[in-house]
C-alpha positions as CSV (number, residue, x, y, z in Angstrom):
1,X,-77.7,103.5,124.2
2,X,-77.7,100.9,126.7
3,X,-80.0,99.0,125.0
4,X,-78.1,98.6,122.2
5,X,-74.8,98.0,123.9
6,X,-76.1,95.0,125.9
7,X,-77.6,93.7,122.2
8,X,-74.3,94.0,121.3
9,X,-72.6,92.5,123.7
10,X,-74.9,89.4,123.7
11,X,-74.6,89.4,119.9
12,X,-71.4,89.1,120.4
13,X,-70.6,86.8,122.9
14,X,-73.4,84.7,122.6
15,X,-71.5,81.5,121.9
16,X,-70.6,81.8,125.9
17,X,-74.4,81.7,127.3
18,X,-75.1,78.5,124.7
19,X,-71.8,76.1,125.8
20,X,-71.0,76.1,129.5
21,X,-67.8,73.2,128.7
22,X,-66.0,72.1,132.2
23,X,-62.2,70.7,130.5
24,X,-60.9,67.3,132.5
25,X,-63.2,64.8,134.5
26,X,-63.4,65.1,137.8
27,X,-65.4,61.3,137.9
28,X,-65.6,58.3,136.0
29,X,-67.9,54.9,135.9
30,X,-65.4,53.6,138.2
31,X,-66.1,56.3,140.8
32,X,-69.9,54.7,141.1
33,X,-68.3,50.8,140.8
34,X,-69.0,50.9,137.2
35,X,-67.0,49.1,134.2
36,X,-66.5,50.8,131.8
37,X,-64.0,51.8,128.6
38,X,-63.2,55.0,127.0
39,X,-62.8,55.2,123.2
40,X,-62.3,57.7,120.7
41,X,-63.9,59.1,117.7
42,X,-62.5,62.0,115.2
43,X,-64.5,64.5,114.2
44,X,-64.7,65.9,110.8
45,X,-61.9,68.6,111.0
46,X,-60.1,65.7,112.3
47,X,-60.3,66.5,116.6
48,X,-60.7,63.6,118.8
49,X,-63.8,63.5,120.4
50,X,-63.6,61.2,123.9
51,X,-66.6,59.0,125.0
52,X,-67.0,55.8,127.5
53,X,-68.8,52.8,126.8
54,X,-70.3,51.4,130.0
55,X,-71.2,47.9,129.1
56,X,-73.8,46.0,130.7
57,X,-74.4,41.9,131.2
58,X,-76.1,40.4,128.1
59,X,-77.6,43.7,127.1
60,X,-79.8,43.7,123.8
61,X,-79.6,47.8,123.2
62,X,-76.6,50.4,123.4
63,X,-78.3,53.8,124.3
64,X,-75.8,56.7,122.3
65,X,-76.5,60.1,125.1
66,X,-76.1,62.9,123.9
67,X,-75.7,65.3,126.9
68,X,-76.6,69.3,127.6
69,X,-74.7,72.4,127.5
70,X,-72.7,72.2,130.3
71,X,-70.7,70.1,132.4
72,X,-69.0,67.3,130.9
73,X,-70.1,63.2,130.7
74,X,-68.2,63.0,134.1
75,X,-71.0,65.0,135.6
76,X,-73.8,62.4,133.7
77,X,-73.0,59.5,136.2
78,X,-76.6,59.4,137.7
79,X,-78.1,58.5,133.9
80,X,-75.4,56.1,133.3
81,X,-76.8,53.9,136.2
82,X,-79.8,54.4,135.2
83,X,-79.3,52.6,132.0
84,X,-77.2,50.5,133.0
85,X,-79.5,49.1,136.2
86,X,-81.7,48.5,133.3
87,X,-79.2,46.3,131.3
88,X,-78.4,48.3,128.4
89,X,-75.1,49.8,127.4
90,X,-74.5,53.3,127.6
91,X,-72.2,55.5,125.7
92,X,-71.7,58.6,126.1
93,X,-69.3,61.4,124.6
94,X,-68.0,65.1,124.8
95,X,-69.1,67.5,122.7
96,X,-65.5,69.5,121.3
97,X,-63.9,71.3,123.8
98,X,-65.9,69.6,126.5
99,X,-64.0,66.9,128.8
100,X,-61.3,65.8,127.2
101,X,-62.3,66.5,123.4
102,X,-60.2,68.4,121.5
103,X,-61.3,71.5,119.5
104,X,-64.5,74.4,119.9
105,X,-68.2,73.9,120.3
106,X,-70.3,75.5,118.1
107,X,-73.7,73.8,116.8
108,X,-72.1,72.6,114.0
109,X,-69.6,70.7,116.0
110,X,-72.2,69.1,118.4
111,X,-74.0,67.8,114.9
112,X,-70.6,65.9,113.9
113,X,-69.1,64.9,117.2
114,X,-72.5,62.9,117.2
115,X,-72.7,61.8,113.6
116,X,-69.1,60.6,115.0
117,X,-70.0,58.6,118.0
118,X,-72.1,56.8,116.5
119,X,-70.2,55.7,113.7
120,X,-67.7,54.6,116.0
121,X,-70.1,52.4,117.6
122,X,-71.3,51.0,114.5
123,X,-67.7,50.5,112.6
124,X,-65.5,49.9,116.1
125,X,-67.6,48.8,118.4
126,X,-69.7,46.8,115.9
127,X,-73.4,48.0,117.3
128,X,-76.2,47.3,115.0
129,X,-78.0,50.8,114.1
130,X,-81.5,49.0,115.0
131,X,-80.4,48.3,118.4
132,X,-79.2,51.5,118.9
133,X,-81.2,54.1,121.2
134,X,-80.5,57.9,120.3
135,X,-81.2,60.1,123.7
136,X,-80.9,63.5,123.8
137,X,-81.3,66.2,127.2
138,X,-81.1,69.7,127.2
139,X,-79.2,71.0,124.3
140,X,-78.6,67.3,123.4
141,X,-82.4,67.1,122.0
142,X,-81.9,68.7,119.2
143,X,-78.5,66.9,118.6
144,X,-80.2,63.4,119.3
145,X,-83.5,64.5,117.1
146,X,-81.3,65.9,114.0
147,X,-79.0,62.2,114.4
148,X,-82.5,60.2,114.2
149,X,-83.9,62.0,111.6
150,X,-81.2,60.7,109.1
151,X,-81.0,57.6,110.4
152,X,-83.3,55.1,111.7
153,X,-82.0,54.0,115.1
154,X,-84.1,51.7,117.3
155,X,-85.7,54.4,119.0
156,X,-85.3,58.4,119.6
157,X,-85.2,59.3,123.9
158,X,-85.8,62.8,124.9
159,X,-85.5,64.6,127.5
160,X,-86.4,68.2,129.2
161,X,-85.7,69.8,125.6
162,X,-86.9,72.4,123.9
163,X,-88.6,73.2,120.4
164,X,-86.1,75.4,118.5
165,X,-82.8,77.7,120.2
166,X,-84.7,81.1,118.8
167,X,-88.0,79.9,121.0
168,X,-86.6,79.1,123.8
169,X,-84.6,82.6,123.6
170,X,-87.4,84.6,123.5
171,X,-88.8,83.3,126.7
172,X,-85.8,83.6,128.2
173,X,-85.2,87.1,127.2
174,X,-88.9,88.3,125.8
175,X,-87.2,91.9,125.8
176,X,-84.8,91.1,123.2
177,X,-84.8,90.5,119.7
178,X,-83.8,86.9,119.6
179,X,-85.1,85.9,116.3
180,X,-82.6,88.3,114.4
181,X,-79.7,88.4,117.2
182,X,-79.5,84.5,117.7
183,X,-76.6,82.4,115.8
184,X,-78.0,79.5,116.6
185,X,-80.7,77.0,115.4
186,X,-80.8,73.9,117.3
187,X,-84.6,73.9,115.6
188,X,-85.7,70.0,117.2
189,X,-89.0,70.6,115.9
190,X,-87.8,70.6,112.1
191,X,-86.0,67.6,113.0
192,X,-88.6,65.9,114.8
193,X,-91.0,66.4,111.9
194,X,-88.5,63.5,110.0
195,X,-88.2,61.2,112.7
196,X,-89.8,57.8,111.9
197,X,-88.7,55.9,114.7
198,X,-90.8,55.1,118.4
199,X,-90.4,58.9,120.8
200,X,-90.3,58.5,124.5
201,X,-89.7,62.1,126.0
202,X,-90.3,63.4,129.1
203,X,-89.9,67.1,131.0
204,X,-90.6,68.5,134.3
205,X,-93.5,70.7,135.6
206,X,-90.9,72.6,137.7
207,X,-87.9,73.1,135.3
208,X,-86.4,76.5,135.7
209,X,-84.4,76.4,132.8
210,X,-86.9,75.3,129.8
211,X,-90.4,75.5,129.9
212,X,-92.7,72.6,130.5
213,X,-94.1,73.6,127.2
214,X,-91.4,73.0,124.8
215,X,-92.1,69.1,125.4
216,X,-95.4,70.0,124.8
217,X,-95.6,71.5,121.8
218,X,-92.8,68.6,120.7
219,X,-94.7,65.7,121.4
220,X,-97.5,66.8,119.3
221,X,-95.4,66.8,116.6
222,X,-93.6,63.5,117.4
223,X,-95.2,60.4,115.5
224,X,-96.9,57.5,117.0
225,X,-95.8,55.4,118.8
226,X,-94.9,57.4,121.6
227,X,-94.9,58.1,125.3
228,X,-94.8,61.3,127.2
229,X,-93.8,61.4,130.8
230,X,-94.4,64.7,133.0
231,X,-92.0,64.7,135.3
232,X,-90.7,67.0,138.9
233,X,-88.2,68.4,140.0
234,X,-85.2,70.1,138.4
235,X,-84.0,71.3,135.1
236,X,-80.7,68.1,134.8
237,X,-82.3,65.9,138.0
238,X,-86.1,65.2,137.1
239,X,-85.3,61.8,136.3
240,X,-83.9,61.4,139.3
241,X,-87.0,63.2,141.1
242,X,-89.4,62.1,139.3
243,X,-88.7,58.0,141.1
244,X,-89.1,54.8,139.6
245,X,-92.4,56.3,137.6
246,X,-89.8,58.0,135.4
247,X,-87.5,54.3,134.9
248,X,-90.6,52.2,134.6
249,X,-92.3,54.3,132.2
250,X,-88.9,54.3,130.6
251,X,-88.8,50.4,131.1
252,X,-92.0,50.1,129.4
253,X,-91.5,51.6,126.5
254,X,-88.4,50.0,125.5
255,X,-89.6,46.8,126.1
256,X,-92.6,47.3,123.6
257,X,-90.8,49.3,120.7
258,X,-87.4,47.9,121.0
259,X,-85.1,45.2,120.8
260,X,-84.7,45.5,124.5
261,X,-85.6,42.9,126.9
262,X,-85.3,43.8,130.8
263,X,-84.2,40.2,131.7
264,X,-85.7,40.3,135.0
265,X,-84.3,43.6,136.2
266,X,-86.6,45.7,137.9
267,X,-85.4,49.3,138.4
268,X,-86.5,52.3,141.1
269,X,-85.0,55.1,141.8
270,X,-87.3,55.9,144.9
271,X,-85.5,57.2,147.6
């Protein structure tokens, strides 16, 4: 009987363990001596959904990020510099009912507020799809994979993701019948199947949240060219702990399958 009550109550409230949204930002670019502007897209069932653009001097590439399940963009300040110490634009956006986005996530929602953004950038902000980057972390890797696969951006990014939502429930719960209790999808394996365009990914030994395997069993699938980083450190920081072999690799890759040219910037994040 307990059993089944705590399938039920998962069941049930399920949506709560996928989307972790923090409403209002608590930082901005500004707060790290950062440019940058906010804009606004509408979704579908006509909700605003509320980015930044961070430009960057002379930048050839705009990366679109799409972010994980929790937090907001104000908590993604630490990838912003990243990018943008490596002269591209960054923009970044809130899933609904993250930040200050208007309406409820669901995966659904994440799919548009995406399909959204980058819109925006390409009717607003006037950003040429084959200088546009599509990076996904987290949750966002299935987001950024699904948005490559029916477009043809300069070049898919991804990050400490994992291959489908029903896989990476059973190893979180191995006890539970995900396969027939999950609502969600979020299958980035399906998607990455139809991606034609260059893969960088990378994923820590040590993450604690989604198994180093996932990115594994991902890049496999992924089509050349691509690059795979193995990273340490946490679940949201192994960028950061992972040092400039994460940013050069990152650097390097960019530089041979994209538009993007560092300019003479040299980034690292040692330290």
């Amino acid at each position: 009987m307990i059993y089944l009550t705590i399938i039920l109550l998962i069941y049930l409230f399920q949506s709560r363990l996928v989307f972790k949204p923090k409403k209002g930002l608590h930082k901005t670019p500004s707060s790290v001596g950062l440019a940058f502007k906010q804009f606004q897209a509408i979704s579908s069932e006509g909700n605003r959904i509320h980015g930044w653009l961070v430009p960057a001097d002379s930048a050839d590439v705009t990366v679109l990020y799409c972010h994980g399940n929790a937090g907001n963009i104000s908590d993604r300040l630490e990838t912003i510099e990243l990018f943008h110490r490596l002269g591209i634009n960054v923009v970044v956006f809130d899933y609904q009912g993250y930040g200050q986005s208007e309406g409820k996530p669901s995966e659904e929602a994440t799919y548009e507020d995406a399909s959204a953004a980058r819109q925006f950038l390409i009717d607003e902000l006037g950003v040429d799809e084959k200088k546009m980057i599509i990076m996904g972390r987290s949750l966002g890797g299935p987001v950024a994979t699904r948005l490559a696969a029916l477009y043809n951006p300069a070049a898919l990014i991804l990050e400490s993701t994992f291959t489908s939502a029903v896989d990476l429930g059973s190893d979180m719960y191995p006890w539970l019948p995900i396969d027939w209790l999950l609502k969600f999808e979020y299958d980035t394996q399906r998607y990455l199947r139809q991606v034609d365009v260059p893969v960088f990914m990378a994923h820590s030994v040590d993450d604690d949240v989604v198994p180093f395997k996932h990115s594994q069993e991902l890049f496999e699938i992924a089509k050349q060219p691509k690059m795979f980083v193995k990273m340490v450190g946490s679940h949201s920081m192994g960028f950061k702990d992972t040092g400039s072999k994460y940013s050069k690799s990152l650097q390097r890759f960019l530089e041979k399958h994209t538009p993007y040219q560092k300019k003479g910037i040299q980034v690292n994040m040692d330290g």
